[in-house]
RODO-2510 file (C-alpha; in nm, 4 decimals, decimal comma):
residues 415
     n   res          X          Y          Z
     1     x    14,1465    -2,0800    14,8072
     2     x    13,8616    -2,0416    15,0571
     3     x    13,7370    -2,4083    15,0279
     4     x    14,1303    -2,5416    15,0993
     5     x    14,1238    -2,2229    15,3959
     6     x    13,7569    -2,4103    15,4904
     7     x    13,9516    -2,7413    15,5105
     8     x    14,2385    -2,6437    15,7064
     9     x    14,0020    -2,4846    15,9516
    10     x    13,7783    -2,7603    15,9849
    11     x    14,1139    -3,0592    15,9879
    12     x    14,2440    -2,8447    16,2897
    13     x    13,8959    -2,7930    16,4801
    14     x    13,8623    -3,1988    16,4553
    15     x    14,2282    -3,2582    16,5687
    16     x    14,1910    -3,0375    16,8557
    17     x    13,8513    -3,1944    16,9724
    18     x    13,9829    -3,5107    16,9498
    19     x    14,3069    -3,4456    17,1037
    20     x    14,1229    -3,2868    17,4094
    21     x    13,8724    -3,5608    17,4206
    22     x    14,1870    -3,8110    17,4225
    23     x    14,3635    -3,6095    17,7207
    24     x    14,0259    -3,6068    17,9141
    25     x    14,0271    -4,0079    17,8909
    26     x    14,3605    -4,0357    17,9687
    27     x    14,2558    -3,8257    18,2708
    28     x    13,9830    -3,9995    18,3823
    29     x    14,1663    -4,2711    18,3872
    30     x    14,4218    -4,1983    18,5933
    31     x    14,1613    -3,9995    18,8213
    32     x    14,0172    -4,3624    18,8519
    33     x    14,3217    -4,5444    18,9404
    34     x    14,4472    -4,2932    19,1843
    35     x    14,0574    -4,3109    19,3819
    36     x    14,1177    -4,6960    19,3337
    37     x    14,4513    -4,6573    19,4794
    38     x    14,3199    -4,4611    19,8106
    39     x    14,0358    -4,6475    19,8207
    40     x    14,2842    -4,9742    19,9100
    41     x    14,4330    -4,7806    20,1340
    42     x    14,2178    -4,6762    20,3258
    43     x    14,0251    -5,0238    20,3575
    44     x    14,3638    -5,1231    20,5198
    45     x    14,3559    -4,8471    20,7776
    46     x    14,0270    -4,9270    20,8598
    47     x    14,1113    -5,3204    20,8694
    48     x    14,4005    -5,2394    21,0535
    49     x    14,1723    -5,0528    21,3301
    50     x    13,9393    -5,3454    21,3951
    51     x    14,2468    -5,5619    21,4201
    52     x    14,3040    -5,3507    21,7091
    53     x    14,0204    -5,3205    21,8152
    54     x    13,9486    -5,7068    21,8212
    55     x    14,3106    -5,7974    21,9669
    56     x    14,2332    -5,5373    22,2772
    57     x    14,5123    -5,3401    22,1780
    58     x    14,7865    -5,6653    22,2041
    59     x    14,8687    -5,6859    21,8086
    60     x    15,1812    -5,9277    21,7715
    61     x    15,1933    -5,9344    21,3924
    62     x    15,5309    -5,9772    21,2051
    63     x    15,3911    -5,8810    20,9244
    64     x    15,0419    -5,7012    20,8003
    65     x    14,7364    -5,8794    20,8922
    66     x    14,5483    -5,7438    20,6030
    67     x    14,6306    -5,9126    20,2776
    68     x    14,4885    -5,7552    19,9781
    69     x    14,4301    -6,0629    19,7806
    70     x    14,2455    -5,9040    19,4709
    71     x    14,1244    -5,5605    19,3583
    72     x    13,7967    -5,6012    19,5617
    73     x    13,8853    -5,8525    19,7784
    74     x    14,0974    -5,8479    20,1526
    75     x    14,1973    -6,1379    20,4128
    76     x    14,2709    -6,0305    20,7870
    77     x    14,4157    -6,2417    21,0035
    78     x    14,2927    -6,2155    21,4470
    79     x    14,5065    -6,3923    21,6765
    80     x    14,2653    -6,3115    21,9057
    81     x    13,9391    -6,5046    21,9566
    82     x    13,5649    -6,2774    21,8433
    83     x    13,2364    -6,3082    21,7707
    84     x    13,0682    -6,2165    21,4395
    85     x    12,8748    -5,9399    21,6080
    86     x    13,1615    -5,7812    21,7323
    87     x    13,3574    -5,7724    21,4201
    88     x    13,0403    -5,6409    21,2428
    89     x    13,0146    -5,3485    21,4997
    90     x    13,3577    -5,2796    21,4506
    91     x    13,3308    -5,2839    21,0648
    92     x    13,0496    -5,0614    21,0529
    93     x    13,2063    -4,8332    21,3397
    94     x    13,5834    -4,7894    21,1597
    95     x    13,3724    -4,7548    20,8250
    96     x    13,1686    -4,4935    20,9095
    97     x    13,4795    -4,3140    21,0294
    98     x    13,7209    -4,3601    20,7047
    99     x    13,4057    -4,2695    20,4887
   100     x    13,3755    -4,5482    20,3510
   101     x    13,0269    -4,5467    20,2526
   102     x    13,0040    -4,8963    20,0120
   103     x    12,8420    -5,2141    20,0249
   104     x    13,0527    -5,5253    20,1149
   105     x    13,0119    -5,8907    20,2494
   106     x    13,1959    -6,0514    20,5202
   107     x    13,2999    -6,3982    20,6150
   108     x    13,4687    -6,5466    20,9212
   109     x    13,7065    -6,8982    20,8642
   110     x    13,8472    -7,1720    21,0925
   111     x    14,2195    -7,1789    21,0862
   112     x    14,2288    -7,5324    21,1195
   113     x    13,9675    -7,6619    20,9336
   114     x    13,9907    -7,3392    20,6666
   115     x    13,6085    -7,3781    20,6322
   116     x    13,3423    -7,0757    20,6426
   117     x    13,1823    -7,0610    20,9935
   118     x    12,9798    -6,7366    20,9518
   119     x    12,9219    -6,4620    20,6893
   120     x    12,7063    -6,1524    20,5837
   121     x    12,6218    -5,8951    20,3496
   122     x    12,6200    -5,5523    20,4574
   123     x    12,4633    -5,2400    20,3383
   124     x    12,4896    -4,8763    20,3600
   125     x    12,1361    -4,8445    20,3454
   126     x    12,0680    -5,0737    20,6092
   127     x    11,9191    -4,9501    20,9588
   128     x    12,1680    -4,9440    21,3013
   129     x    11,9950    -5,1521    21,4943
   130     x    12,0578    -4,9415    21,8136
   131     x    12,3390    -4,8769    22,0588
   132     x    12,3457    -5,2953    22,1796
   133     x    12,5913    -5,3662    22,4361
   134     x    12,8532    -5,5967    22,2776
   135     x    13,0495    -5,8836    22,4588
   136     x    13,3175    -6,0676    22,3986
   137     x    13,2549    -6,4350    22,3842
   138     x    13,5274    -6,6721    22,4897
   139     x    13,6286    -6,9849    22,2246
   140     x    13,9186    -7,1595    22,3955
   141     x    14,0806    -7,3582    22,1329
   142     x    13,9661    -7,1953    21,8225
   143     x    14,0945    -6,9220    21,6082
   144     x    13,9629    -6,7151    21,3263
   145     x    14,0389    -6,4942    21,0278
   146     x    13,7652    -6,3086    20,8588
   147     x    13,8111    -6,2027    20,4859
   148     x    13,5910    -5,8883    20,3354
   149     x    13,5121    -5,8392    19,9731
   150     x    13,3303    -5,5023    19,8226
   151     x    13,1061    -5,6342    19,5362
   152     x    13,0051    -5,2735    19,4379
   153     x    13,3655    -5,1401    19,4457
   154     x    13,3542    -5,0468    19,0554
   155     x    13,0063    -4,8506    19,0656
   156     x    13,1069    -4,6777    19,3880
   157     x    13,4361    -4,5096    19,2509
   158     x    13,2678    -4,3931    18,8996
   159     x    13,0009    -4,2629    19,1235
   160     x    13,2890    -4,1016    19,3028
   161     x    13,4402    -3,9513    18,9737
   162     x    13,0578    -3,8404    18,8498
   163     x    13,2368    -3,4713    18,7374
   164     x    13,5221    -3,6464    18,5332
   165     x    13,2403    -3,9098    18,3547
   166     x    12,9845    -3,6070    18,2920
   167     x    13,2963    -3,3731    18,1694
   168     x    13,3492    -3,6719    17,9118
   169     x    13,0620    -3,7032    17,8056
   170     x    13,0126    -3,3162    17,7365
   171     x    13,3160    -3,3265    17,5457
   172     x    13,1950    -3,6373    17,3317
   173     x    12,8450    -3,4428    17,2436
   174     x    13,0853    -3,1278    17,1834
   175     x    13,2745    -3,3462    16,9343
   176     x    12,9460    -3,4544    16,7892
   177     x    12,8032    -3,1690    16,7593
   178     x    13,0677    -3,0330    16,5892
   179     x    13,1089    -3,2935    16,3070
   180     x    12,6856    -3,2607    16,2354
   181     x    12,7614    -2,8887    16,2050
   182     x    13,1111    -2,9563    16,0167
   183     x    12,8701    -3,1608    15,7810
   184     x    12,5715    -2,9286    15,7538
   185     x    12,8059    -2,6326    15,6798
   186     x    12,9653    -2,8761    15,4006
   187     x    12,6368    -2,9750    15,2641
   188     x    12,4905    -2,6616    15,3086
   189     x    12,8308    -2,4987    15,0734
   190     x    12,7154    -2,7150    14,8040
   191     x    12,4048    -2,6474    14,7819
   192     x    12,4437    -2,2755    14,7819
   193     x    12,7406    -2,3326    14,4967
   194     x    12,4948    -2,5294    14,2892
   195     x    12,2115    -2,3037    14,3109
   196     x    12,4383    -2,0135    14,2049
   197     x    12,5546    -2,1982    13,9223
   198     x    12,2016    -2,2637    13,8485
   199     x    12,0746    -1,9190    13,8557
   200     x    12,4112    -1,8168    13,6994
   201     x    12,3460    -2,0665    13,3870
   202     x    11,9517    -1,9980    13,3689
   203     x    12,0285    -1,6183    13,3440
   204     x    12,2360    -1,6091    13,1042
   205     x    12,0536    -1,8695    12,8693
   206     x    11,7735    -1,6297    12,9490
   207     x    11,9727    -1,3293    12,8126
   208     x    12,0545    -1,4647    12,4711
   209     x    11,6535    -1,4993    12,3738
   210     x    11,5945    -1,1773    12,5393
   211     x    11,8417    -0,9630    12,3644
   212     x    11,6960    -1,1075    12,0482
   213     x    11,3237    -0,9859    12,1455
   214     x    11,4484    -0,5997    12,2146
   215     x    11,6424    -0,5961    11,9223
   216     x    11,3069    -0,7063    11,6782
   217     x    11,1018    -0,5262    11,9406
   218     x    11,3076    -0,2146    11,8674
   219     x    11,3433    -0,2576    11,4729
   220     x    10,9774    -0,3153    11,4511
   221     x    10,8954     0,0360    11,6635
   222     x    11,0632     0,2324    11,3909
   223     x    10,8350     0,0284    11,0737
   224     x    10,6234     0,2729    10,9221
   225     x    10,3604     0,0274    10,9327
   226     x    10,3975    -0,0115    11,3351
   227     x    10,3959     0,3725    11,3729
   228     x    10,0715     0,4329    11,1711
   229     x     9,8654     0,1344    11,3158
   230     x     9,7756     0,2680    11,7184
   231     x     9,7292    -0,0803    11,8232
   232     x     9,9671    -0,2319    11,6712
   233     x    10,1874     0,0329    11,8338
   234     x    10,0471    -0,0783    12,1946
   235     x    10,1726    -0,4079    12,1410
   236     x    10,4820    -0,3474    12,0560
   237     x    10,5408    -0,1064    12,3580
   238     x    10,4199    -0,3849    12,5645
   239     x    10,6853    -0,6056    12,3985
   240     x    11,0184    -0,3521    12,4791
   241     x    10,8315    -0,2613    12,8316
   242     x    10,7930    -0,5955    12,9441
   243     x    11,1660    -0,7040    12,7898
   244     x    11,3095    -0,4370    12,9773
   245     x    11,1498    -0,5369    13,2970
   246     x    11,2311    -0,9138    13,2208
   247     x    11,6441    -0,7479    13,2023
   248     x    11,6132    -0,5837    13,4869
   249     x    11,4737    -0,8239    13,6931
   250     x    11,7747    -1,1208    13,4908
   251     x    12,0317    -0,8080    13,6047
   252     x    11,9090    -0,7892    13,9499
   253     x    11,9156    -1,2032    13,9877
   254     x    12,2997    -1,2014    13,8282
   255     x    12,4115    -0,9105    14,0679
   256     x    12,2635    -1,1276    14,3884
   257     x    12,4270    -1,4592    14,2701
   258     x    12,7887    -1,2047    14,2112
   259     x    12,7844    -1,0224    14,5355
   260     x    12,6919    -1,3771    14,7218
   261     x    13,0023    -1,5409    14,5653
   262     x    13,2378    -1,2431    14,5915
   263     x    13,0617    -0,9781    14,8504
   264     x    12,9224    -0,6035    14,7833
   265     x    13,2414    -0,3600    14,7104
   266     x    13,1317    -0,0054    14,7969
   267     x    13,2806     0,2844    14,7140
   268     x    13,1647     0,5528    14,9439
   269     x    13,1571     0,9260    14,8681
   270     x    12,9468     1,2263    15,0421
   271     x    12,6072     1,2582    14,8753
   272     x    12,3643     1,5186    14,9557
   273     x    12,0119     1,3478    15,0280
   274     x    11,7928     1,6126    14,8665
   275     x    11,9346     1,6714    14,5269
   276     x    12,0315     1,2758    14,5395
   277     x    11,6338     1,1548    14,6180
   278     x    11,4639     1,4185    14,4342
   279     x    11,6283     1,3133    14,1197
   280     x    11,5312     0,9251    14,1668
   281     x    11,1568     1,0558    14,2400
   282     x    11,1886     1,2143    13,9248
   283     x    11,2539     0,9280    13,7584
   284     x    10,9955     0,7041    13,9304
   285     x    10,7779     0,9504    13,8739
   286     x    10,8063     0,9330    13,4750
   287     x    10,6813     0,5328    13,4492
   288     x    10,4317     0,6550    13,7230
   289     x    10,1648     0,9948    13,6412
   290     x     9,9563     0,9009    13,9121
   291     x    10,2293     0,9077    14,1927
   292     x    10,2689     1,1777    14,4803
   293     x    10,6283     1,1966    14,6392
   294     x    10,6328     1,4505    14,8863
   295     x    11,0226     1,4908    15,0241
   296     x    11,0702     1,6736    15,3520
   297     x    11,4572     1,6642    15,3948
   298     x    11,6492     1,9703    15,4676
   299     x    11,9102     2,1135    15,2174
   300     x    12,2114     2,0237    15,4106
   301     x    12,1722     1,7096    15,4858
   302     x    12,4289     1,4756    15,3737
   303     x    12,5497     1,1289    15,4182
   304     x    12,8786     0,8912    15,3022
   305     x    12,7516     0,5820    15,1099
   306     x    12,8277     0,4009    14,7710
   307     x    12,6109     0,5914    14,4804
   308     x    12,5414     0,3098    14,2840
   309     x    12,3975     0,0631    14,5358
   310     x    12,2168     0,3816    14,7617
   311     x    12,0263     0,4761    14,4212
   312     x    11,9286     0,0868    14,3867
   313     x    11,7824     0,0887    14,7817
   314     x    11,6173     0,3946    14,7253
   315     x    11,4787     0,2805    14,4165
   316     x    11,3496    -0,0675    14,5583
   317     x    11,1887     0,1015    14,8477
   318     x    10,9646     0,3266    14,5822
   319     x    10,9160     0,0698    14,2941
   320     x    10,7790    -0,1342    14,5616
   321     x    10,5544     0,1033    14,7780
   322     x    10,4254     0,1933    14,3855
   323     x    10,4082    -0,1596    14,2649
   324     x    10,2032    -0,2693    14,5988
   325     x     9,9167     0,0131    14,6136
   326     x     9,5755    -0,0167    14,5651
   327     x     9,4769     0,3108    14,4658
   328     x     9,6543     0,6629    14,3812
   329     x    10,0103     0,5917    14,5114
   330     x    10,1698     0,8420    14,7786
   331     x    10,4757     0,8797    14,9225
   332     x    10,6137     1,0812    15,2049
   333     x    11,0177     1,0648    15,2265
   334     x    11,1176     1,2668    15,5841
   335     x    11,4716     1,2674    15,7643
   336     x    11,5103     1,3101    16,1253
   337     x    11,8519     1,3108    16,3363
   338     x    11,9250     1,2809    16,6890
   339     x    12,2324     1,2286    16,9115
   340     x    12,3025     0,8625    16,7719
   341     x    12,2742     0,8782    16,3999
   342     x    12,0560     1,0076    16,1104
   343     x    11,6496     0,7985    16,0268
   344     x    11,5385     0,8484    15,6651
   345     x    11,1948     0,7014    15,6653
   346     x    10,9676     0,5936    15,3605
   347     x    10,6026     0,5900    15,4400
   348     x    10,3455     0,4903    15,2026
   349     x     9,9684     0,3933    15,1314
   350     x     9,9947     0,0587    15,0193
   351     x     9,8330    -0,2249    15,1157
   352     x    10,0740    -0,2995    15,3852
   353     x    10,2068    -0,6323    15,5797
   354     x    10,0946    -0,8829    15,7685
   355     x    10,2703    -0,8726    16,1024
   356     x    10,3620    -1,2240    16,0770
   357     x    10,5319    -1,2137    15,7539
   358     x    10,7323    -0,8709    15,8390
   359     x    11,0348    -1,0458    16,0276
   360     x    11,0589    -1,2417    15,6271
   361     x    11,0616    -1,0044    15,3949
   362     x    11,4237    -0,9445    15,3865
   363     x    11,4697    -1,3303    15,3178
   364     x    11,5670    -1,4164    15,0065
   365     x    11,3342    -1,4946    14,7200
   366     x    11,0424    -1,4807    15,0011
   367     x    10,7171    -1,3498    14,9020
   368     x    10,3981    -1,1984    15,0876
   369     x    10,1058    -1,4453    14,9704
   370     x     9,8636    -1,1887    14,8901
   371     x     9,6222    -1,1515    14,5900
   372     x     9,8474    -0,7734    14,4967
   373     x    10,1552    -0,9976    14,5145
   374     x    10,0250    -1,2865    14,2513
   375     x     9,9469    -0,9750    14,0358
   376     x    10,2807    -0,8539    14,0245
   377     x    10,5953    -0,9564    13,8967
   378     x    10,8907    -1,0392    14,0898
   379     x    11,1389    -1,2679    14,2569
   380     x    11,1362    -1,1989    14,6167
   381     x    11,4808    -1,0381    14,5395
   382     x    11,4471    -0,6837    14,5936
   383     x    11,4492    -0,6471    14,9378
   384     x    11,6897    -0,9076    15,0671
   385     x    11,9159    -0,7152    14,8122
   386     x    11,8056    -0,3616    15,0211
   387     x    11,9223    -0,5691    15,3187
   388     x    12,2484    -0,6705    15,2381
   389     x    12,3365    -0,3216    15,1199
   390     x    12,2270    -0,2049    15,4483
   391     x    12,4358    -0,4455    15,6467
   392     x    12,7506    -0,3559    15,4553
   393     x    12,7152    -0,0131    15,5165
   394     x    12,6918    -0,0688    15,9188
   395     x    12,3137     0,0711    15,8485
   396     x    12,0198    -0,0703    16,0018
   397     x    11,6632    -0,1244    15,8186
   398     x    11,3474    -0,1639    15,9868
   399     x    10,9574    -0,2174    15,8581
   400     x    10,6856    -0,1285    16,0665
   401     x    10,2572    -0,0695    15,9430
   402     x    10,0995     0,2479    15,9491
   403     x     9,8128     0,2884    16,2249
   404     x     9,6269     0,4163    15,9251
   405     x     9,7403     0,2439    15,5983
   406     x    10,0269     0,1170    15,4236
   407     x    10,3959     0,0907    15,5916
   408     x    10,6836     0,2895    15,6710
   409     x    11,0441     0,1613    15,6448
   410     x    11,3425     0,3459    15,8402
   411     x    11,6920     0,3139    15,7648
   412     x    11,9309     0,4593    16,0259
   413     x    12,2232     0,5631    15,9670
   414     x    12,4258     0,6158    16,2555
   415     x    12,7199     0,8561    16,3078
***
């Protein structure tokens, strides 16, 4: 059900992207045809001024002079006789007024002959050459046209639309982005399914063998032989021990791969701390002679949480402050409230962690490279199970070293 919910989700995030990429085309498009559309026009109003200008104000014309003979190209007819360096000034003049900022070529034509007389490229980066009186040269018996063609009409309306092209182009790295992460997430899904299968499978193949070894391990505690032979006795304490740590640690594995697939359910009820962390102590206490707890919570103290998975944090946090000591383990347990929430802190005298592997310990299956941590046994699992616990309760867990030795973790509890 999730993986056809996962589908759906990720079929309608791909439609959408592509249906607002397609609109934002479609818009840009239209955005360029309507600037190509007032561009023409106003290239005729400015034609349409020098026409006036170059006639003296006398225009006769039936019809439009300008004749928009392609998309980049106009004719204009003069019935009036002028000089190429009045039609330039005039060009550059009505131009500059209409905004027209653009290069463009002109050319001026004999009527009666239909040949090119004069002609010029013009750009907008080219210098004025000053404020030159212009004159009006007479041509009796001659009469020109001039036509005017903008070579960089194309670049100069995308440059126009710059906002519509960049918006485009965000939305086509948006759509990108989205199918690498559509992709990742997919890949990403499988290999999470097949290394829960994996540890699923290699758990419970390890199970089988290891029931087998408790059960001999047990029937051969409770030989005669075994019970009158010390050493032989050692051994096969060893044996159940380390089979029961092996389970636990097969348990622990099985219970991560569950509550990935399926998430934590917690059943909270109102446990009082002291009673509650005493007892665990206790029991740590038992594997441990050599271990100092020293609890300083009040009586009444009391918190809502799920029993089963707050005695598993609890017992993490000690197993591992025990497990990662040096010398004579000790424990201080303390609980401190203030306006926001309740801090139950853990500080020990262990051998503590390197700042830069802190932020990592909650990972999963990560492990501080140390000489203690080769020494003992373990998957890197505790913790990153603490963690998740944590989260699901709205708690937050923090690690921090002792100025002196060892580290203290706090778990606040707000509220």
């Amino acid at each position: 059900m999730e993986i056809k919910r996962l589908n759906i989700i990720i079929t309608l995030g791909f439609v959408a992207i592509i249906g607002i990429l397609v609109a934002q085309l479609m818009w840009t498009r239209q955005a360029y045809n309507l600037e190509d559309k007032k561009f023409n026009q106003t290239v005729n109003i400015a034609l349409l001024e020098v026409v006036e200008k170059l006639s003296g104000g006398k225009t006769s014309f039936t019809e439009s002079p300008v004749q928009n003979i392609s998309n980049d190209y106009y004719v204009v007819n003069i019935n009036n006789d002028f000089h190429p360096a009045v039609l330039e000034h005039y060009l550059k003049t009505e131009f500059t007024r209409f905004q027209i900022n653009t290069n463009y070529v002109y050319a001026l034509y004999n009527c009666h002959s239909d040949r090119m007389i004069y002609g010029k490229y013009i750009s907008t980066h080219q210098k004025s050459s000053g404020n030159n009186t212009i004159t009006f040269p007479k041509h009796k018996n001659l009469v020109y046209y001039f036509s005017i063609r903008f070579p960089d009409k194309a670049t100069y309306l995308i440059s126009s639309l710059r906002f519509w092209y960049l918006l485009t182009f965000a939305l086509i790295i948006i759509l990108l982005v989205y199918v690498y992460s559509i992709y990742t997430i997919i890949q990403q899904k499988k290999f999470s399914e097949l290394q829960r299968d994996f540890i699923n499978n290699m758990t419970h193949e390890f199970k089988t063998p290891l029931s087998s070894i408790l059960l001999a391990s047990e029937a051969l505690r409770k030989q005669e032989l075994i019970k009158e032979n010390p050493k032989l006795q050692t051994y096969t304490t060893i044996i159940t021990d380390q089979s029961y740590k092996l389970n636990h640690h097969i348990e622990k594995i099985l219970n991560i791969a569950k509550n990935d697939a399926a998430g934590l359910s917690l059943k909270l009820q109102k446990i009082t701390l002291l009673p509650f962390i005493t007892e665990i102590a206790d029991t740590i206490k038992h594997k441990n002679e050599n271990l100092t707890i020293r609890i300083e919570i009040e009586d009444t103290v009391s918190i809502m949480a799920d029993e089963f998975h707050f005695t598993n944090i609890i017992y993490n946090i000690l197993d591992n402050s025990v497990k990662y000591c040096d010398t004579i383990p000790c424990i201080i347990m303390s609980s401190s409230r203030d306006s926001k929430g309740l801090y139950l802190k853990f500080k020990d005298n262990g051998i503590g962690i390197p700042s830069k592997n802190i932020p990592h310990i909650f990972d999963k299956f990560y492990r501080v490279n140390t000489q203690k941590s080769d020494e003992v046994n373990g998957f890197g699992l505790g913790l990153f199970y603490v963690k998740k616990v944590v989260q699901q309760h709205n708690w937050k867990i923090s690690v921090e070293n002792n100025a002196d030795k060892g580290i203290t973790i706090s778990l606040f509890l707000p509220f």
